[in-house]
C-alpha positions in Angstrom: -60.1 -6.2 170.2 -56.5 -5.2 171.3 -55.3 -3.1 168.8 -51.9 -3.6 169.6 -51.9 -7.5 169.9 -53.3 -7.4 166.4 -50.4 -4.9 164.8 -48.1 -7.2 166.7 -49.9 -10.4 165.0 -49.9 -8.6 161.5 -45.7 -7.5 161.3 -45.1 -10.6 162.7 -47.4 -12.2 159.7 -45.7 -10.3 157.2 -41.8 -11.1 158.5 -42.6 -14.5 158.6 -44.3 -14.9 155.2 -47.6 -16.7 156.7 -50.2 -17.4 159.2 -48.5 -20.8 160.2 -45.2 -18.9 160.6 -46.4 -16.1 162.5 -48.3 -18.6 165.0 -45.1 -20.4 165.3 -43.2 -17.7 166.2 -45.4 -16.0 169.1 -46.3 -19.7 170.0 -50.5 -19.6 169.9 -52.8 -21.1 167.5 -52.9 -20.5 163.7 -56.4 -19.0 163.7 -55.8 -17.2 166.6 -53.3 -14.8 164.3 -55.7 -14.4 161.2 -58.4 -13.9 163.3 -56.6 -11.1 165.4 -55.4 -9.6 161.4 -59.3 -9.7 160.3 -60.2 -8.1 163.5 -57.4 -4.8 162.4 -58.7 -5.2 158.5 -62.3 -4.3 159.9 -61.3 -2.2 162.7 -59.7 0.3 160.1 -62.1 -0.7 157.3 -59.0 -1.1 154.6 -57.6 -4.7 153.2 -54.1 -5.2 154.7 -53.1 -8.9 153.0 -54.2 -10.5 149.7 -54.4 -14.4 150.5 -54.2 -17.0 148.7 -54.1 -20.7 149.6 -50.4 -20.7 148.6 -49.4 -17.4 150.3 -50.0 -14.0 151.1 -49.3 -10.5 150.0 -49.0 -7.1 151.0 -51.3 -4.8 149.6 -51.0 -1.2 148.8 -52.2 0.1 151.7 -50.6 -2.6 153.7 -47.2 -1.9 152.8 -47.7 1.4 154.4 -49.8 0.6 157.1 -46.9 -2.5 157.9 -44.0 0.5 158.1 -46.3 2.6 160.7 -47.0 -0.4 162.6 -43.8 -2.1 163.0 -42.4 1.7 164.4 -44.8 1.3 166.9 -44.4 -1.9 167.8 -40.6 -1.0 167.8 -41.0 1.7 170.3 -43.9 0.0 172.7 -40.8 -3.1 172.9 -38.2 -1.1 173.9 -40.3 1.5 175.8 -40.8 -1.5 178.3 -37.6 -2.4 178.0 -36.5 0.5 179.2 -38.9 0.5 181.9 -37.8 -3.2 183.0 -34.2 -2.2 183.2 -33.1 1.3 183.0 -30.8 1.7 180.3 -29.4 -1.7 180.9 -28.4 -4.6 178.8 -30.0 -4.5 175.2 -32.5 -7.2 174.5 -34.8 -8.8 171.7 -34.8 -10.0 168.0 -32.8 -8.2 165.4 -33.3 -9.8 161.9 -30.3 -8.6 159.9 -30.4 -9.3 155.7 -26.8 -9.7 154.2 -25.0 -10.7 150.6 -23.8 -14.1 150.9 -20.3 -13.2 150.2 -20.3 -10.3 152.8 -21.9 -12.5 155.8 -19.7 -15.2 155.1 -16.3 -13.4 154.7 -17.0 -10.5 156.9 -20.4 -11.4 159.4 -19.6 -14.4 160.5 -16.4 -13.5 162.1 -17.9 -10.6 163.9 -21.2 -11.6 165.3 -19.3 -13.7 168.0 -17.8 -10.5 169.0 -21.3 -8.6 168.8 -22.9 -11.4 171.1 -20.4 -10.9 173.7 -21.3 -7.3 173.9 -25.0 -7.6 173.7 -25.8 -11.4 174.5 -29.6 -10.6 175.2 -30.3 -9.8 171.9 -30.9 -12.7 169.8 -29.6 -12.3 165.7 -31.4 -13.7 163.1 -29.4 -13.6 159.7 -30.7 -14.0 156.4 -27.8 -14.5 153.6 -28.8 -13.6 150.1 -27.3 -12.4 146.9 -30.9 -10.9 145.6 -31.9 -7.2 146.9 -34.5 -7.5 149.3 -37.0 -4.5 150.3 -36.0 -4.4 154.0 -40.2 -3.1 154.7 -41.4 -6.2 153.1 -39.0 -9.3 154.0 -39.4 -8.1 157.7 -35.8 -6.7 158.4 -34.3 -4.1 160.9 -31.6 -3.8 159.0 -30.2 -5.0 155.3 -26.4 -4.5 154.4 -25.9 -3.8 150.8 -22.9 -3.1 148.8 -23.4 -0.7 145.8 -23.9 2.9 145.2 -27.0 4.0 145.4 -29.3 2.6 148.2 -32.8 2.9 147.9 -34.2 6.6 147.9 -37.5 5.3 150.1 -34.8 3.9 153.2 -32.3 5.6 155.1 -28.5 4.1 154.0 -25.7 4.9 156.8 -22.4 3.8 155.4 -20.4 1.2 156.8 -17.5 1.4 154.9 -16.0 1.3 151.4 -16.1 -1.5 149.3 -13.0 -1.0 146.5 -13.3 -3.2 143.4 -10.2 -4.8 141.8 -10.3 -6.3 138.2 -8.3 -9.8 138.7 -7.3 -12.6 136.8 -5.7 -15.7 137.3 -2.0 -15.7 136.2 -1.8 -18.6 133.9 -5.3 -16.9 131.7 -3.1 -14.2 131.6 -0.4 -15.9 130.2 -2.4 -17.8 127.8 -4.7 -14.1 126.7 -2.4 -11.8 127.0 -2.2 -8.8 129.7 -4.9 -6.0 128.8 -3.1 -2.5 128.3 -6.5 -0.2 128.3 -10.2 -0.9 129.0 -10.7 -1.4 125.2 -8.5 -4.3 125.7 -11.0 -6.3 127.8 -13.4 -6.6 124.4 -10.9 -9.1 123.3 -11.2 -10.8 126.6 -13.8 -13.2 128.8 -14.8 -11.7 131.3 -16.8 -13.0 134.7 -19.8 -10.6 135.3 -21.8 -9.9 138.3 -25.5 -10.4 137.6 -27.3 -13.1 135.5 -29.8 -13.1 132.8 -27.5 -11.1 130.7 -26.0 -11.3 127.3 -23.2 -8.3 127.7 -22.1 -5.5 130.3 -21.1 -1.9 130.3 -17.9 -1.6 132.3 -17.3 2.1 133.2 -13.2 2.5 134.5 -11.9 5.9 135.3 -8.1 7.3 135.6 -7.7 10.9 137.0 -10.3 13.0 135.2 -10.1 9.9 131.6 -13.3 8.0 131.6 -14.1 4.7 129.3 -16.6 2.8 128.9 -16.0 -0.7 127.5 -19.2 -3.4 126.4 -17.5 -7.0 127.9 -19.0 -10.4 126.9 -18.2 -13.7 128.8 -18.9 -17.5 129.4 -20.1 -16.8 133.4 -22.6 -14.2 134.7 -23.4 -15.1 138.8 -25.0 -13.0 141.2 -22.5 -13.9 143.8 -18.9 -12.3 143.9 -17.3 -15.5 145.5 -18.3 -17.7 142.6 -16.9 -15.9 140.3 -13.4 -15.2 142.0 -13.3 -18.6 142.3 -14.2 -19.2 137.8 -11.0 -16.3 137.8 -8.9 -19.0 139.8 -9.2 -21.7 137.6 -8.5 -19.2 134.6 -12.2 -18.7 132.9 -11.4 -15.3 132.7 -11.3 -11.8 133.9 -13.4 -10.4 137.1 -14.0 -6.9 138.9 -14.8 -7.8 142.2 -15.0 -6.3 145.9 -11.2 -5.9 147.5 -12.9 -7.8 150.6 -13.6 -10.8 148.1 -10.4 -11.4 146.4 -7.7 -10.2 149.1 -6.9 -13.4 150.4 -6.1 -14.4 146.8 -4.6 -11.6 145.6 -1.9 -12.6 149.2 -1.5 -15.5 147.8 -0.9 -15.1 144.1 -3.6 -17.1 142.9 -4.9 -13.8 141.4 -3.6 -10.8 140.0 -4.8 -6.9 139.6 -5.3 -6.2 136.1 -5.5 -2.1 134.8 -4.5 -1.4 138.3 -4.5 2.4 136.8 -8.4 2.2 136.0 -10.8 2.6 138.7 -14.2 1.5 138.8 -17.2 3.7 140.2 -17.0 3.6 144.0 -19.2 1.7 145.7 -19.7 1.3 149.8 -21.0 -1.0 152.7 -24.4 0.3 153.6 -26.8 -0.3 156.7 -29.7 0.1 154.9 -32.9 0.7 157.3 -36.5 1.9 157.5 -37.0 5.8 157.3 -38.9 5.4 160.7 -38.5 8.4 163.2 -37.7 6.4 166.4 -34.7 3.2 165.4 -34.9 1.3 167.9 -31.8 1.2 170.4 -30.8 -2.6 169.1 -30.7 -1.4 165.8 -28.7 1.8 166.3 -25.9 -0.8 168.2 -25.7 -3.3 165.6 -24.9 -0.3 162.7 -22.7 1.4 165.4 -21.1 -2.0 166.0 -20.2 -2.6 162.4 -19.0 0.9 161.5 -16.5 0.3 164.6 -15.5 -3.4 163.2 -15.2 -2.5 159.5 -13.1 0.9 160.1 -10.3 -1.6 162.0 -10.5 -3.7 158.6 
């Protein structure tokens, strides 16, 4: 058995989600992979996968056995890298997880310019609004926007992320302007998140803090959505700066209680607490703290 053709068969299972997958994307034969994953399960003597006929899942002591192993497939890479071509070009797959509204709005204009400087390494982006575990779904790196990453990863941040509470002008005109926090009981509000029936809002100005329970006809777990429900005048929304500026340009929104801030939040590269990140990874996070400080 090659012990390290059967790690590489196994993080390459578990990023893809399946045998099938995983064969696809190293381009042999389906049993080939789970025999090579078998062949690891008995070589340590511990269950890696749970498999069904549907899918497959990590278990325990794969989860942690998957961190170890993808660090060391991580170094072997770029350690023949380097010995191919000296500290040359960078090369190989980075698979990057983003929020939808972030890739859109703020991604997609800069991975052209991230290609130019590295065009050996080939991006793989996965958009989504729900927090994925960066270990599990197979990612070198997963940008989130809040403010508290996960203790178990290391967080670098990218940048802040301000939120402004906005409204359309003509629901203002037809609800009235809020004065103070308390105000917004009265009002419908557009909340981040779904499967909710209310939400805590937490505004601060200087050392004053309130705290306001807000009710409304939308919850959505992604921010562009909702700026575009404050538009056409459902109601009132606290949103990332990044979301609503082109808006707020334009007039088609409004700040409301500019006075009263929201917690801070920020732009985190969120990444495995692995010793060695590989060089790829290090230039994509240095790449975006660059970008987003000129922003």
């Amino acid at each position: 058995m090659d012990r390290i053709e059967c790690m590489r068969a196994f993080v390459v299972t578990v990023g893809e989600n399946g045998f099938a997958a995983a064969a696809r994307a190293m381009d042999v034969p389906r049993s080939k992979v789970s025999k090579q994953i078998q062949a690891l399960e008995e070589a340590i003597g511990v269950q890696l996968l749970q498999r069904t006929t549907r899918s497959l899942h990590l278990t325990e002591a794969g989860a942690e056995y998957f961190e170890a192993a993808r660090e060391v497939i991580a170094a072997l890479d770029e350690a023949e890298q380097r010995a191919r071509d000296g500290i040359g070009e960078l090369r190989g797959v980075l698979r990057v997880n983003a929020p939808m509204s972030f890739g859109l709005r703020r991604l997609g204009k800069l991975i052209p310019l991230f290609h130019e400087q590295h065009p050996n390494i080939e991006l793989q982006l996965v958009l989504s609004d729900q927090q994925v575990d960066p270990v599990r779904g197979g990612f070198d790196v997963t940008i989130r926007i809040a403010s508290m990453p996960d203790s178990t990863m290391i967080a670098r941040q990218l940048a802040p992320a301000p939120r402004i509470m906005v409204a359309s002008p003509a629901y203002l005109e037809r609800a009235g302007i809020p004065q103070t926090p308390q105000d917004l009981r009265a009002h419908k509000c557009l909340n981040y998140g779904y499967l909710q029936s209310g939400v805590s809002l937490q505004l601060c100005n200087g050392n004053e803090t309130q705290r306001v329970n807000v009710t409304g006809p939308l919850h959505a777990n992604n921010g562009d959505l909702l700026a575009q429900a404050a538009e056409a005048g459902m109601g009132i929304a606290l949103l990332p700066d990044f979301i609503v500026e082109e808006a707020l340009a334009a007039g088609r929104l409004v700040p409301v209680l500019c006075e009263w801030q929201a917690p801070a939040i920020s732009i985190n590269a969120v990444y495995s607490s692995a010793r060695r990140v590989p060089q790829k990874t290090r230039a994509f996070i240095e790449f975006l703290v660059a970008q987003l400080a000129l922003r």
